[in-house]
C-alpha positions as a Markdown table, in Angstrom:
| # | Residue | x | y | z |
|---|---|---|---|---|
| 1 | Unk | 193.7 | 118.1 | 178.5 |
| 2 | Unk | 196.4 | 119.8 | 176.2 |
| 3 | Unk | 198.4 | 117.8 | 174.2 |
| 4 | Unk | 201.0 | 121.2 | 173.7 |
| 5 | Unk | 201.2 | 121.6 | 177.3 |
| 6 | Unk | 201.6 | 117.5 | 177.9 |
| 7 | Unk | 204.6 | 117.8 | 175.5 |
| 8 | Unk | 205.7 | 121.0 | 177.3 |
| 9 | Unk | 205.9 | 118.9 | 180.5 |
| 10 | Unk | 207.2 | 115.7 | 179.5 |
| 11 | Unk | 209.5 | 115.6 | 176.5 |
| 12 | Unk | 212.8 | 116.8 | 176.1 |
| 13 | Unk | 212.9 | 118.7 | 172.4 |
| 14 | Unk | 215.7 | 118.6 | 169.9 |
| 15 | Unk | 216.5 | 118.4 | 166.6 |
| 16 | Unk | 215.4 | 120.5 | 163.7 |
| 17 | Unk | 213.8 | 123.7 | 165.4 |
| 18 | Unk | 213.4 | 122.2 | 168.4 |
| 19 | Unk | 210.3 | 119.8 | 167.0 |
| 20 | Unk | 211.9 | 116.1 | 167.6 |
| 21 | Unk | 211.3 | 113.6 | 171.1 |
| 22 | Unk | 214.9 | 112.8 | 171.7 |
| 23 | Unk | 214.3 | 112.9 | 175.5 |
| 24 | Unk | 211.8 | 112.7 | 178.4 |
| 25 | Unk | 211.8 | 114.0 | 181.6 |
| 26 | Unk | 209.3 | 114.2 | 185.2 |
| 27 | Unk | 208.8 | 111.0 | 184.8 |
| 28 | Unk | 207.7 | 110.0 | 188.2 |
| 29 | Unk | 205.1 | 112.2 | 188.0 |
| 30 | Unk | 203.9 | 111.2 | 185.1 |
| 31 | Unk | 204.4 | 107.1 | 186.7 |
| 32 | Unk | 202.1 | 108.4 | 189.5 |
| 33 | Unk | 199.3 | 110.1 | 187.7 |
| 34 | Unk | 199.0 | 106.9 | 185.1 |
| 35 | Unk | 199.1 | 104.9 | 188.2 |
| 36 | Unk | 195.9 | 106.5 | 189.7 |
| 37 | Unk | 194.1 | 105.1 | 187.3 |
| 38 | Unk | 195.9 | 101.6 | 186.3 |
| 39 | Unk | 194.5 | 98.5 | 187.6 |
| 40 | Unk | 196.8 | 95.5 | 187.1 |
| 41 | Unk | 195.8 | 92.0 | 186.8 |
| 42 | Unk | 198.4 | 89.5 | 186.2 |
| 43 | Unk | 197.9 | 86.6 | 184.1 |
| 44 | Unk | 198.0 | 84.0 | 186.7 |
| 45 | Unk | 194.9 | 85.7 | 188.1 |
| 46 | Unk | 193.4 | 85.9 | 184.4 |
| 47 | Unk | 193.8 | 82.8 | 182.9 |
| 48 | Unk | 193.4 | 79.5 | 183.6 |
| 49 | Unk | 196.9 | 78.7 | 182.3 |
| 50 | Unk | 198.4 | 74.8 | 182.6 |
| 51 | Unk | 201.3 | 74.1 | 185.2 |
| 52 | Unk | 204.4 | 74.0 | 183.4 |
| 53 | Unk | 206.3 | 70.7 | 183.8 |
| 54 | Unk | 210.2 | 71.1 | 183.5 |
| 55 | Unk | 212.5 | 68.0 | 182.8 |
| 56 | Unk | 216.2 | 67.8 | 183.0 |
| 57 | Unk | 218.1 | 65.7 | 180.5 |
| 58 | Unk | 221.7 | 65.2 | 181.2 |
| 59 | Unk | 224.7 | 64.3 | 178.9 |
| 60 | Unk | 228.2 | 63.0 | 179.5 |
| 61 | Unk | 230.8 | 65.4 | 178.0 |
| 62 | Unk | 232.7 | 63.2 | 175.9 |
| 63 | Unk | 236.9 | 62.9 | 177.9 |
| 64 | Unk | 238.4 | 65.3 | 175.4 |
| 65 | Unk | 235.8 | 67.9 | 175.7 |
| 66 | Unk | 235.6 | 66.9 | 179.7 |
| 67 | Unk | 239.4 | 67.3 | 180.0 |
| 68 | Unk | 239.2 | 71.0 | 178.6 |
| 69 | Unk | 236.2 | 72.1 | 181.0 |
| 70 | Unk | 238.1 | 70.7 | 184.0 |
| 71 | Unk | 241.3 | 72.7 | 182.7 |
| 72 | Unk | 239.8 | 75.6 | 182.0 |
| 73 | Unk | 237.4 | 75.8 | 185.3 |
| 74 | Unk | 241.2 | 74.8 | 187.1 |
| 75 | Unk | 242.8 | 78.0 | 185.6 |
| 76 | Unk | 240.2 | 80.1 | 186.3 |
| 77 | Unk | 240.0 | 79.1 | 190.1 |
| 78 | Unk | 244.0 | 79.9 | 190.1 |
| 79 | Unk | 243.6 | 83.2 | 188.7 |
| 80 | Unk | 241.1 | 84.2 | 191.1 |
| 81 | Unk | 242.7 | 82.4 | 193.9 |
| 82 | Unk | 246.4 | 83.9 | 193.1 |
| 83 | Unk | 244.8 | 87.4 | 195.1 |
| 84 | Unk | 245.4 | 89.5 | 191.7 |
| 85 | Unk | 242.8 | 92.0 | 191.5 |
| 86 | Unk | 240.3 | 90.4 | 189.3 |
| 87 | Unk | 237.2 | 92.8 | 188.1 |
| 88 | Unk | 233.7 | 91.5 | 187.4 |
| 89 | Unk | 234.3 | 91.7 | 183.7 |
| 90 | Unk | 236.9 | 89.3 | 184.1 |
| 91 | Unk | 235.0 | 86.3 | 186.2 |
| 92 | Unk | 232.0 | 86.8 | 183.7 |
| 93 | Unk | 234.5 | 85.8 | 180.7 |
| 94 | Unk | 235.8 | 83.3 | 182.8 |
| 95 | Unk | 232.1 | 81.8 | 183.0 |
| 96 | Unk | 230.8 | 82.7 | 179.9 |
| 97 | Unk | 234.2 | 80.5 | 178.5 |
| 98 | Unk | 232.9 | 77.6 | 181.2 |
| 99 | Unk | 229.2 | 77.7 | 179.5 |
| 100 | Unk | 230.6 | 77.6 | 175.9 |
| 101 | Unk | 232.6 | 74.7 | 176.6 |
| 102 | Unk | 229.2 | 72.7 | 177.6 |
| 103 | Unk | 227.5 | 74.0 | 174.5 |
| 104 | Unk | 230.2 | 72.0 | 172.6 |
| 105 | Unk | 232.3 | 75.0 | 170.9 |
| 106 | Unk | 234.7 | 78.0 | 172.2 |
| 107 | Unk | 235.3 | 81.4 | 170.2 |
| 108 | Unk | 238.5 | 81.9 | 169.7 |
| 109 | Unk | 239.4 | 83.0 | 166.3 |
| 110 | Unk | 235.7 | 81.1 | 165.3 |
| 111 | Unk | 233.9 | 78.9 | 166.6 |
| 112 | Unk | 235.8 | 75.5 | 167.5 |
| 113 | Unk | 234.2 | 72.7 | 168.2 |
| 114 | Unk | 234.8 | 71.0 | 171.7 |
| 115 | Unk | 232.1 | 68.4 | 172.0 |
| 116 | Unk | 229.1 | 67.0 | 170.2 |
| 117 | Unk | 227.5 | 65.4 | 173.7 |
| 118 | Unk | 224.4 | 68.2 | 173.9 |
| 119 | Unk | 223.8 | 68.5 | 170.3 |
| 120 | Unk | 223.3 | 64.1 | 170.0 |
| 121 | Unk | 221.2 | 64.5 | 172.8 |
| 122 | Unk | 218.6 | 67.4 | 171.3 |
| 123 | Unk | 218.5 | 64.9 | 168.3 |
| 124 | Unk | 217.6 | 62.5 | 170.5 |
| 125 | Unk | 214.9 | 64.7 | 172.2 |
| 126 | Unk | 213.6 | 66.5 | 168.5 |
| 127 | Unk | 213.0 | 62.7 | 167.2 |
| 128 | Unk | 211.0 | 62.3 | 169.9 |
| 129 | Unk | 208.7 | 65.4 | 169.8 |
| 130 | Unk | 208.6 | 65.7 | 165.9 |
| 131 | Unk | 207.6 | 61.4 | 165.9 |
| 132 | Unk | 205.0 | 62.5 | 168.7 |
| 133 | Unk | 203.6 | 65.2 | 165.6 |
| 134 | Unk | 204.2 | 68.2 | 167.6 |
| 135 | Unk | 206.4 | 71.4 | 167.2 |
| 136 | Unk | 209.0 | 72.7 | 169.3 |
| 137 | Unk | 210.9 | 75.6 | 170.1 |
| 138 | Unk | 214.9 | 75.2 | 171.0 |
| 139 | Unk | 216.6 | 78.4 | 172.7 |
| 140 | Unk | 219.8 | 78.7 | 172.8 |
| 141 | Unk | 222.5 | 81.4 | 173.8 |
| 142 | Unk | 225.4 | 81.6 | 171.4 |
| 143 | Unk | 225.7 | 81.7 | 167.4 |
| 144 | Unk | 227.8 | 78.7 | 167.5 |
| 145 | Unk | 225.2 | 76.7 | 168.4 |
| 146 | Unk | 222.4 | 78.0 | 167.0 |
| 147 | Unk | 224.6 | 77.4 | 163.8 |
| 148 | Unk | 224.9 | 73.8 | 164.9 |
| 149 | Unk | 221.2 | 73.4 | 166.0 |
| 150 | Unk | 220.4 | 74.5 | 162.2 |
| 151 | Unk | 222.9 | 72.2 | 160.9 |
| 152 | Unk | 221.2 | 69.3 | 162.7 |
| 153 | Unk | 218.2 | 70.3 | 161.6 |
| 154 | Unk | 219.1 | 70.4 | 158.0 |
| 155 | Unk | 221.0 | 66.9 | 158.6 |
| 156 | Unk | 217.8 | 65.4 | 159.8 |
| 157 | Unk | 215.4 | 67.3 | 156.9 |
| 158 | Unk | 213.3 | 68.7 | 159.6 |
| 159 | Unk | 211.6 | 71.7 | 158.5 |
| 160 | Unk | 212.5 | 75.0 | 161.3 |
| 161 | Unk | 212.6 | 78.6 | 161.1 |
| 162 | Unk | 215.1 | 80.9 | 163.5 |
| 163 | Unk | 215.3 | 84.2 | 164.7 |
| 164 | Unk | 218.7 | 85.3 | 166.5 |
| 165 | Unk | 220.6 | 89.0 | 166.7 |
| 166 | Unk | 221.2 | 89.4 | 163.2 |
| 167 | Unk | 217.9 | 88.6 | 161.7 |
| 168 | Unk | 216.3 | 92.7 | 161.1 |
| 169 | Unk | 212.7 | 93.1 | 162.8 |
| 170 | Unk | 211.1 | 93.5 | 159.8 |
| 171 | Unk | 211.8 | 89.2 | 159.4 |
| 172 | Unk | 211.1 | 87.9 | 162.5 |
| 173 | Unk | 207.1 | 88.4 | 162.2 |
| 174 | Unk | 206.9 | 86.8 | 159.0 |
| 175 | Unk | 209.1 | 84.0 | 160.4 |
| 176 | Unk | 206.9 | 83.6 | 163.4 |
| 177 | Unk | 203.7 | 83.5 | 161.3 |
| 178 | Unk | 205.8 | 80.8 | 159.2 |
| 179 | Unk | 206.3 | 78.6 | 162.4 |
| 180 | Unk | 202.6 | 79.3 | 163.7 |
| 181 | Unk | 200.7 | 78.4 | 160.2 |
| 182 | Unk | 203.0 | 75.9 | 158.1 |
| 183 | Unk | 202.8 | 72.5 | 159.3 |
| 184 | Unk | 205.9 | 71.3 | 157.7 |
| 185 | Unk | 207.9 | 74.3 | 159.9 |
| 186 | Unk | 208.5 | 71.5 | 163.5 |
| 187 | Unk | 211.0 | 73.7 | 164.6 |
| 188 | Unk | 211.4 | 77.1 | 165.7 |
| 189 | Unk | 215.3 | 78.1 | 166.9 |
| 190 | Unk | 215.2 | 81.2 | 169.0 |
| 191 | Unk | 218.2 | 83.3 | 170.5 |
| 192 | Unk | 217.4 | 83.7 | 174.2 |
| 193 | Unk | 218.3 | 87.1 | 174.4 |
| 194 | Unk | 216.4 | 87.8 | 171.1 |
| 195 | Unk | 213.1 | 86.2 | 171.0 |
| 196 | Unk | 211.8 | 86.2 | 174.8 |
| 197 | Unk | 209.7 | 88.8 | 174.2 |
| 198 | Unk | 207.0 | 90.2 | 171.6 |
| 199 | Unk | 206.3 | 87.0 | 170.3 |
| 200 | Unk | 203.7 | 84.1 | 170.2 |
| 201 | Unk | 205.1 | 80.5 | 170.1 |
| 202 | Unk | 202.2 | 78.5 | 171.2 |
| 203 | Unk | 201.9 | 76.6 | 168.2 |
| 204 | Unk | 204.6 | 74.7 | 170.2 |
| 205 | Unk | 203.5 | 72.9 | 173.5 |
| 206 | Unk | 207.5 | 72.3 | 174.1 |
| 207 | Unk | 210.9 | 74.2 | 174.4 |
| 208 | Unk | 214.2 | 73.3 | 174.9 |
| 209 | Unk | 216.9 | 75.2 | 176.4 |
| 210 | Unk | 219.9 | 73.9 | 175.0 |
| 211 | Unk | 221.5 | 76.8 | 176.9 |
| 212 | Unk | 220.8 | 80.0 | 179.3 |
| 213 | Unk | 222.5 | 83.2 | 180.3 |
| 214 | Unk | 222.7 | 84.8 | 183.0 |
| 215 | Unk | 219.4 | 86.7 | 183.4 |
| 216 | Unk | 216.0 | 84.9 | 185.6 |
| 217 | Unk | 213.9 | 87.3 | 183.6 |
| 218 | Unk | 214.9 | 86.2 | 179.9 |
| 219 | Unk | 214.6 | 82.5 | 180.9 |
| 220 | Unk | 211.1 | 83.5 | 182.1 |
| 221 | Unk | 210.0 | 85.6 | 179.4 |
| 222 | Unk | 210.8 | 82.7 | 176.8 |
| 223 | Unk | 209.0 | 80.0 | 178.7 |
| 224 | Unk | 205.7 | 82.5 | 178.5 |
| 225 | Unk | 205.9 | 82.2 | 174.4 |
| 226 | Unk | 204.4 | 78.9 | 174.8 |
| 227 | Unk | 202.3 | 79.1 | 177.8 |
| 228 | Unk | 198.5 | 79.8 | 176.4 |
| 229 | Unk | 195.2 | 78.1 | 177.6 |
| 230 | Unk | 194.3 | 74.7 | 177.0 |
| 231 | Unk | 197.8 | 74.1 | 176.1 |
């Protein structure tokens, strides 16, 4: 019932005279007692939310762009084969190298481009939503693409909006209201890492992953943006 002895309790104090949060501590306790009185209902036993349907569209890496994925998926079997110690640092630039290469471009020095097979085919799949008058959200993993994604965008004057890493917090609500309210905004370009939380999408009954990391609960996160009732 005190707010001085709550603070006492719970907060680690710093700063100038000691009157700054910079630190918290007994938090179990403080887990426990909130717990006694938290009910949780999840959404699936809240809403009545539609069944997602997931399609997979597929693409041919073009022989060039096919060539250096082999190679570099080759080398990196070697290295780890060749009974070096390899640390887990190591295999995940090895992958992470692997995943650019399908995205069509591979940082080294900037972003060169490898192949244009998965970009054709989301202009493929964006003339088909945006001719069907609905919006759509594309998430994608690395600048490089999202830089393409935009490009192709621009190439085929459909109007979009983006948030990734760089963009301060300050812009991504105005953006999202932009891609929510304007009708001539079709496209919304996301940063999987950036924009799977916080934010409502559901002016778009669609998303795209032109690409994923590594983490189940990011991929979820940004398929709940659009999942609303009566969607």
């Amino acid at each position: 019932t005190s707010y001085t002895a709550f603070k006492a309790r719970y907060a680690v104090l710093g700063g100038p005279n000691k009157q700054m949060v910079v630190g918290y501590k007994s938090l179990p306790d403080l887990i426990e007692r909130a717990h006694r009185i938290a009910y949780r209902v999840t959404k699936a036993e809240a809403l009545d939310l539609p069944e997602f349907t997931d399609q997979t569209r597929f693409c041919q890496l073009e022989p060039f762009a096919k060539q250096f994925y082999t190679s570099l998926a080759k080398d990196s079997v070697a290295e780890l084969e060749s009974g070096e110690k390899i640390t887990a640092a190591n295999i995940l630039v090895k992958l992470l190298k692997l995943q650019e290469a399908t995205g069509g471009f591979i940082k080294e020095g900037g972003a060169n481009c490898v192949s244009r097979a998965k970009i054709n085919l989301l202009a493929e799949i964006l003339d088909d939503i945006i001719e069907a008058g609905k919006k759509v959200v594309v998430f994608a993993r690395f600048r490089a693409e999202i830089q393409a994604i935009m490009e192709l965008l621009d190439a085929m004057k459909i109007g979009y909006t983006v948030i990734y890493g760089d963009v301060p917090i300050s812009e991504r609500g105005a953006r999202v209201n932009e891609f929510q309210r304007n009708p001539k905004c079709k496209v919304f370009v996301a940063q999987i890492q950036t924009a799977g939380l916080g934010i409502t999408l559901t002016a778009a009954d669609t998303a795209v992953f032109y690409s994923l990391d590594f983490s189940f609960a990011n991929y979820d996160q940004c398929r709940a943006r659009i999942h609303r009732i009566g969607q």
